[in-house]
N, C-alpha and C positions, 0 to 999 in steps of 0.2 A: 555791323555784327560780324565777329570772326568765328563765334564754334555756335553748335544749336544742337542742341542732343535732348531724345526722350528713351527714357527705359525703366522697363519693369522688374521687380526683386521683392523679396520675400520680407516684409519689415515684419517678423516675428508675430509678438502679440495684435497688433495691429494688421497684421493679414497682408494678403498682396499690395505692392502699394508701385505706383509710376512715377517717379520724377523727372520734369521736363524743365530745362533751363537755356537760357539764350544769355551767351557774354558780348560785349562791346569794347571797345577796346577805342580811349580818347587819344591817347599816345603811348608814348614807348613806356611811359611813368604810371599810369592808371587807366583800371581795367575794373568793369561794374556787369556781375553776373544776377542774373535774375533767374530764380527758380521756385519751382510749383511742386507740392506733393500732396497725391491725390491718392486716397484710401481707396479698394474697390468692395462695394457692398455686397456681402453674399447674396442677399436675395433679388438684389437685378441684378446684381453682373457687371454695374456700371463704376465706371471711378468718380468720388466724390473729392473735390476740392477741400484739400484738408490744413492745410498751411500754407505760406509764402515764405521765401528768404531771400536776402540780399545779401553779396558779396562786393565789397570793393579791396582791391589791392592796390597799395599806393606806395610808389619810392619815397620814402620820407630823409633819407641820405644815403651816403655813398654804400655803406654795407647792411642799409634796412629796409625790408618791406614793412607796412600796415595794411593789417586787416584786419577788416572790418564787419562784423556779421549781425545782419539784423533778421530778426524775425518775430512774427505773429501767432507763431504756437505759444499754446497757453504755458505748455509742459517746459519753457526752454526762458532763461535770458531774455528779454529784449532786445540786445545789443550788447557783442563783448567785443575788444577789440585787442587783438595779439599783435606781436614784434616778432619777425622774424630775422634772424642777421644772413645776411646774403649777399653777393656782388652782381647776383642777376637783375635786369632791369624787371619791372612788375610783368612787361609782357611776355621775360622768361620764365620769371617764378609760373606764371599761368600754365606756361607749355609743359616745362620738363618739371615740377611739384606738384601746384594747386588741380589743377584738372585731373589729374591722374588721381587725387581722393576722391573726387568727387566720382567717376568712375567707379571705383570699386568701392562702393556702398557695402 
């Protein structure tokens, strides 16, 4: 595991919400984030488990990442998967791009 982060922010209609996600990192080429977003119930106070998602970014060639995003909300896709053109390897795109949206929510 290379990053691990939880934090809480204001998902609008849906009320306070925390997402917690842990990335892995196989090599320099591909990189599989796991994250959790948990709704919190006005009347306990508690956060409820409210979706999953998946991240993978992969070097598919010399100037391209793939990613890949899956997820279990009802509201969203299944699975969509973007191109990005870049010379960074997947575990740059992670540092200096993809983590940094994930971040500011």
């Amino acid at each position: 595991m290379i990053a691990q982060k939880s934090m809480i922010f204001d998902g609008g209609q849906s009320g306070w919400m925390k997402v917690t996600w842990k990335t892995y990192q196989y090599n320099n080429n591909f990189l599989k984030t796991y994250a959790t977003y948990d709704v919190k119930d006005p009347d306990t106070k508690k956060y409820l488990v409210s979706w999953h998602e998946r991240y993978t970014i992969a070097k598919v060639t010399k100037n391209n990442v793939k990613i890949t995003d899956w997820t279990d909300n009802e509201l969203c896709p299944g699975t969509t998967v973007t191109y990005d053109k870049t010379k960074y390897t997947a575990a740059r795109y992670y540092w200096r791009i993809y983590r940094h949206n994930i971040i500011n929510i």
